[in-house]
C-alpha positions as CSV (number, residue, x, y, z in Angstrom):
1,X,46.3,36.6,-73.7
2,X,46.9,34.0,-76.4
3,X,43.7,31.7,-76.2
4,X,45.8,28.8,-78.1
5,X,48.0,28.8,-75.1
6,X,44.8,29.1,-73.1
7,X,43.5,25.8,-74.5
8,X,46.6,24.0,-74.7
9,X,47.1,24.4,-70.9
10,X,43.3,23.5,-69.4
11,X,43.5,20.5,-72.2
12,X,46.6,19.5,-70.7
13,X,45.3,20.0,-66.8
14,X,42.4,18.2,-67.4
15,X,43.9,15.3,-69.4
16,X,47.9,14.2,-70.7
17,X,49.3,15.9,-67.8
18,X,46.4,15.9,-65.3
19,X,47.4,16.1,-61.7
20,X,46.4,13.1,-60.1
21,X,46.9,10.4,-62.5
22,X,49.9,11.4,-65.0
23,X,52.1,12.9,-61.9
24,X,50.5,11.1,-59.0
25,X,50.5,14.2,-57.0
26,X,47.6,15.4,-54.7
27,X,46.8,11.7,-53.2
28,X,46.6,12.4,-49.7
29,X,43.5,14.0,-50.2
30,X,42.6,11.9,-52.8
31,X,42.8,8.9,-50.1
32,X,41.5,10.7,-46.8
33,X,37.9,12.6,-48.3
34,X,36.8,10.7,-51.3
35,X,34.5,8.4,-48.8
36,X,31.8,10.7,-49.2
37,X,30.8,12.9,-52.2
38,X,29.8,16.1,-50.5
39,X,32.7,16.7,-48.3
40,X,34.8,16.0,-51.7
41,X,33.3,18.6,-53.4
42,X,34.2,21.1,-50.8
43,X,37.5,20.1,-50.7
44,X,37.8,20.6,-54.4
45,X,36.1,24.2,-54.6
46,X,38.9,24.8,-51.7
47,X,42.0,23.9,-53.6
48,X,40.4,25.3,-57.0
49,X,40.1,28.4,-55.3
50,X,43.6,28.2,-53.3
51,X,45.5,26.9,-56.8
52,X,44.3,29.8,-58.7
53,X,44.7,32.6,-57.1
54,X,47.7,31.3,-55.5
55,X,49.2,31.2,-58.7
56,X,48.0,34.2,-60.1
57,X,49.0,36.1,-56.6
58,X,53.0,34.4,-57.4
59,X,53.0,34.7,-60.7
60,X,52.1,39.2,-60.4
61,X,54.8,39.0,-58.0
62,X,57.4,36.7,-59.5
63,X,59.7,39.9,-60.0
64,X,59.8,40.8,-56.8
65,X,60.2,37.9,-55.2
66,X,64.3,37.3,-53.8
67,X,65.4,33.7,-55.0
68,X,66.4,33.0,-52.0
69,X,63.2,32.8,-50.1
70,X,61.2,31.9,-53.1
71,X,59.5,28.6,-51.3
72,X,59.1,30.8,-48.0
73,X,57.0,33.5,-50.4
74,X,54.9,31.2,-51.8
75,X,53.9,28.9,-49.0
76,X,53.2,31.9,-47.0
77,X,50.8,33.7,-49.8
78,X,49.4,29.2,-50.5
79,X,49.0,29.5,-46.5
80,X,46.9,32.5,-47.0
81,X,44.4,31.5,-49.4
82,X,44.1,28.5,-46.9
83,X,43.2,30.2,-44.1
84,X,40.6,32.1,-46.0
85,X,39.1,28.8,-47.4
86,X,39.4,27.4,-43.4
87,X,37.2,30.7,-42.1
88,X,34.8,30.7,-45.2
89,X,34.0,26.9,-44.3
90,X,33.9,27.4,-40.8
91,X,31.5,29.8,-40.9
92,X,29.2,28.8,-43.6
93,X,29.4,24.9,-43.1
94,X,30.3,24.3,-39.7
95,X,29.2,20.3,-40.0
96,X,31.5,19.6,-43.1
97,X,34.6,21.7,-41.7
98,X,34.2,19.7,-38.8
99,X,33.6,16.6,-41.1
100,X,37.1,17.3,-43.0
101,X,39.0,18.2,-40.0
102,X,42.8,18.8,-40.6
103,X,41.8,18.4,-44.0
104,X,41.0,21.7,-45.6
105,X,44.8,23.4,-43.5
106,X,46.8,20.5,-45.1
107,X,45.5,22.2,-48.8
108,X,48.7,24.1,-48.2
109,X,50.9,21.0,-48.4
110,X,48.8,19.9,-51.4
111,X,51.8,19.0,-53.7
112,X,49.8,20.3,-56.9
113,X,49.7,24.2,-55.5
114,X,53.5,24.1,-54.8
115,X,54.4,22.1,-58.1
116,X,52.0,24.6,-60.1
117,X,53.5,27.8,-58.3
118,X,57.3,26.5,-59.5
119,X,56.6,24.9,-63.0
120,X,54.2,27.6,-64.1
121,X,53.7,30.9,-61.8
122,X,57.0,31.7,-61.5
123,X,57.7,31.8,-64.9
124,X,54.0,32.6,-67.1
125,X,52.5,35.9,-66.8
126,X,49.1,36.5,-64.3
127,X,46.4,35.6,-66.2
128,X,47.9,32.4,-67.8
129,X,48.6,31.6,-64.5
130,X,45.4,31.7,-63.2
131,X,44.2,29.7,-66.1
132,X,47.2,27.0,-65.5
133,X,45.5,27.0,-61.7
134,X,42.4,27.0,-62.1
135,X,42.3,24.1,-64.9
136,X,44.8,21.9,-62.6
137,X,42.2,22.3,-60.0
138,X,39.5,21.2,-62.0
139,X,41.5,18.4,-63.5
140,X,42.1,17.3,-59.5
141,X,38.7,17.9,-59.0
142,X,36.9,15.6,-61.6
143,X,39.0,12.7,-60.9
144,X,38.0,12.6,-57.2
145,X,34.5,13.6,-57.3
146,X,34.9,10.6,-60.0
147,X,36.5,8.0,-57.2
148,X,34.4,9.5,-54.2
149,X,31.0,8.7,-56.2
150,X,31.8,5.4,-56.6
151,X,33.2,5.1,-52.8
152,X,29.8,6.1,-51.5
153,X,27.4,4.7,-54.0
154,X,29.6,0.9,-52.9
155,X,30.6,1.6,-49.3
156,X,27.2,3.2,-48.2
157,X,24.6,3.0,-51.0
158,X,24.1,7.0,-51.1
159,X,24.9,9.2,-53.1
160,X,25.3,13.1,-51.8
161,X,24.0,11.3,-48.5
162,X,20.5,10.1,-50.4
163,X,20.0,6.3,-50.1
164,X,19.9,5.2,-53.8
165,X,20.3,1.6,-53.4
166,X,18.1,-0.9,-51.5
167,X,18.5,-3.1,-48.9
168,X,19.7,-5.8,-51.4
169,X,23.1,-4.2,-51.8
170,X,25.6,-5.5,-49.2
171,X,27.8,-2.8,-48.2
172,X,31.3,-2.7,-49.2
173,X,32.4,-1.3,-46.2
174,X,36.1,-1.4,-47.4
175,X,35.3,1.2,-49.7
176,X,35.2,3.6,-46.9
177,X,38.0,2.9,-45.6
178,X,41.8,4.0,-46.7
179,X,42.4,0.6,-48.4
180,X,38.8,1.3,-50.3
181,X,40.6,4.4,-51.5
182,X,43.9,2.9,-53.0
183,X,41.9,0.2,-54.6
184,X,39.9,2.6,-56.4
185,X,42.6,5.2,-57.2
186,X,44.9,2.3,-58.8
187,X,42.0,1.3,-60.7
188,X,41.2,4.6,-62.0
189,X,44.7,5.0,-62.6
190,X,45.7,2.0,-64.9
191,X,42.2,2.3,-66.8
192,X,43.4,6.1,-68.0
193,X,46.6,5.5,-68.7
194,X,46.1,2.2,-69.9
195,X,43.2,2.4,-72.5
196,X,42.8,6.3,-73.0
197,X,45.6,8.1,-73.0
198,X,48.0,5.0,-74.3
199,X,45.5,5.6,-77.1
200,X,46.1,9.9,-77.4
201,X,49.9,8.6,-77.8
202,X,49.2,5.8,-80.4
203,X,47.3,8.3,-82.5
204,X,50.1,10.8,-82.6
């Protein structure tokens, strides 16, 4: 496999064209578990897992697959990888699957594994593809884990459910709530695009 292409496509996932913040995509999630670290994490391993081999699964099988019930195909093989994720969780961590609810089943109508599937699978060969969804989960990833820190740390003084700030801190409590989430996604939002990558593009 060509490892520029490689690197152009995880520095592209995890930055200029990440996800979350350059196409706004993924922000149900990003709104409903990012009140506490730990059950973000989970859900990020979940749609790493699910975007990757979703579009490596899609991608081996692009050839095959009729045009006509393209989008049936591949939200029946995304629906898959789902399920898996569900059973794994259920069995292994009953208290955060319980925790996340609907959560980890509505990965399926995560708009990043169906916009990934169509703007890259369908038309990049396996491996690549992998790559392509694997990186895009890890560019997801890092910019909730980055908003969920700082929802917990304000809204309930923990971090990874360990107190780390006294009993001086008033609570935030509208950090743990939806609005809490919007707040801090905007924020995160306009300080990217704002200072950093406005920045990448003055410097080309």
């Amino acid at each position: 496999m060509n490892l520029k292409k490689m690197r152009t496509v995880t520095i592209a996932n995890l930055g200029r064209e990440n996800q979350v913040f350059v196409h706004v995509l993924g922000i149900c999630s990003t709104l409903a578990v990012t009140n506490d670290l730990r059950n973000t994490l989970v859900m990020c391993l979940g749609l790493i897992f699910t975007t990757g081999l979703s579009n490596l699964t899609i991608s081996a099988l692009r050839s095959w697959i009729p045009q006509r019930v393209r989008m049936m195909v591949t939200t029946l093989i995304i629906a898959a990888y789902v399920i898996i994720v569900d059973i794994v969780l259920k069995a292994t961590a009953p208290d955060i699957s319980r925790q996340l609810g609907p959560y980890v089943g509505l990965i399926i109508t995560n708009c990043i594994i169906m916009g990934r599937a169509e703007a890259f699978a369908l038309t990049n060969r396996p491996l690549l593809s992998l790559v392509d969804g694997i990186t895009a989960g890890i560019g997801y990833s890092w910019v909730l884990m980055v908003i969920a820190f700082l929802r917990e740390l304000m809204g309930s003084g923990t971090v990874w459910g360990i107190a780390v700030l006294g009993d001086w801190w008033v609570k935030w409590s509208i950090m743990v709530m939806a609005p809490g989430a919007f707040f801090m996604l905007a924020l995160f939002v306009w300080v990217v695009k704002g200072r950093f990558l406005r920045d990448e593009g003055g410097a080309k």
